[in-house]
Each structure stands twice: as C-alpha cells, then as structure tokens.
C-alpha positions in Angstrom: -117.3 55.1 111.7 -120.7 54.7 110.6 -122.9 57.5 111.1 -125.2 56.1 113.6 -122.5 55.8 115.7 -121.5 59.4 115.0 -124.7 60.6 115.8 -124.7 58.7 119.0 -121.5 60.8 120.3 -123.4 63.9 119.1 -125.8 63.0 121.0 -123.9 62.5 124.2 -121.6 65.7 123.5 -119.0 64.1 122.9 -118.8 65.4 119.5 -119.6 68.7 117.8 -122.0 68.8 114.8 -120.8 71.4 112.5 -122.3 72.0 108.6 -119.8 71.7 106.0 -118.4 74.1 104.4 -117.7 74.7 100.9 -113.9 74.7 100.8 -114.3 71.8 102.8 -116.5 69.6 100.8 -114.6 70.2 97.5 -111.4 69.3 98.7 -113.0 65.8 100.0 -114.6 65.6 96.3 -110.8 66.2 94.6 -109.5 63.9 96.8 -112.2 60.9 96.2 -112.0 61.8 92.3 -107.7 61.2 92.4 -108.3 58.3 94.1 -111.3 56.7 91.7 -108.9 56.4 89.1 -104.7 55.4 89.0 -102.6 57.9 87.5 -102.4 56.5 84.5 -106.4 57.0 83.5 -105.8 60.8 85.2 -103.1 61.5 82.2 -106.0 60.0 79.8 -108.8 62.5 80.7 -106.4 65.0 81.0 -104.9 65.0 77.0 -108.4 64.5 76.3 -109.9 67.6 77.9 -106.9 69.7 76.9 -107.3 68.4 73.1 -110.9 69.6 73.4 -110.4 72.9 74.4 -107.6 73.7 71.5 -110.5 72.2 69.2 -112.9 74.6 71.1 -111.1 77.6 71.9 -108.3 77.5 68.9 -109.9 75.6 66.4 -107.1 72.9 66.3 -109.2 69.7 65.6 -106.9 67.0 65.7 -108.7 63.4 66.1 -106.5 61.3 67.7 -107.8 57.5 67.3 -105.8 55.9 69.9 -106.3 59.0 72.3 -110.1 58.5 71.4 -109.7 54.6 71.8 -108.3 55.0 75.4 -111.0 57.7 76.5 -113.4 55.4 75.7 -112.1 52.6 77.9 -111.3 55.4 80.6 -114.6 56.4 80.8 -116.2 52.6 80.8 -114.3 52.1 83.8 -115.4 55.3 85.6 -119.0 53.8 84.5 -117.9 50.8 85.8 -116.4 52.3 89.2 -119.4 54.7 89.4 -122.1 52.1 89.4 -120.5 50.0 92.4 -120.8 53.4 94.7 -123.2 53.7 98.1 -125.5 55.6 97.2 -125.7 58.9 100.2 -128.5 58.9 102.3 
C-alpha cells in the first residue's frame, strides 16, 4: 500500500497513526538485511567478520585468499543490490 493511500485512511480514521518504536524498527531492518542477501553470501560475511575479530581480539591473523576473494564479490553485490534501492522519503 503506498503511503498516500495510507495516509488517506488516517485521515478518515480508519487507521491509527502510531510512531515506531525502536524494537520495532530493528526487527524490520534484520529482516530486510536476511532477505538482501541468500544464505549462502550470509555464511560469507559471517567467516569474515568472525576471522576479523580473532585477528582483532586474539591476534590470530590468518589471511585466507579465497575467503578474501569471496568477500570481495559478496560485498560488490550488496553494492550492486544497495544501489538499485528507493530511496525513503
């Protein structure tokens, strides 16, 4: 529904204009980001980031080419996905 038309329904009381909360609006931001990327990609980032934090927090620096390889196409298709979003009003 676009949000003229949920505006219009405000308008008439037929609907009730609430603010968002918090809880609310980060569980609609997790659920967008799962669904940006398939599973796949997910289990990418994930290795990354947890590689990064034993380099960061342990000081195990283990470069992984083909880890680093697919991060890099990971993250061109986020670009890629990223770009082609509405902007919000």
């Amino acid at each position: 529904m676009s949000e003229t038309a949920l505006a219009s329904l405000a308008g008439i009381d037929q609907l009730k204009v609430e603010p968002p909360t918090r809880i609310e609006f980060e569980g609609l931001l997790r659920s967008g980001q799962r669904r940006l990327l398939p599973n796949e990609q997910w289990r990418v980032l994930d290795q990354a980031h947890r590689k990064r934090n034993l380099a960061e927090y342990e000081g195990d620096l283990d470069v992984d080419e083909t880890l680093l390889a697919a991060l890099i196409r990971v993250a061109r298709e986020v670009e890629k996905r990223v770009a082609m979003l509405t902007p919000l009003n």
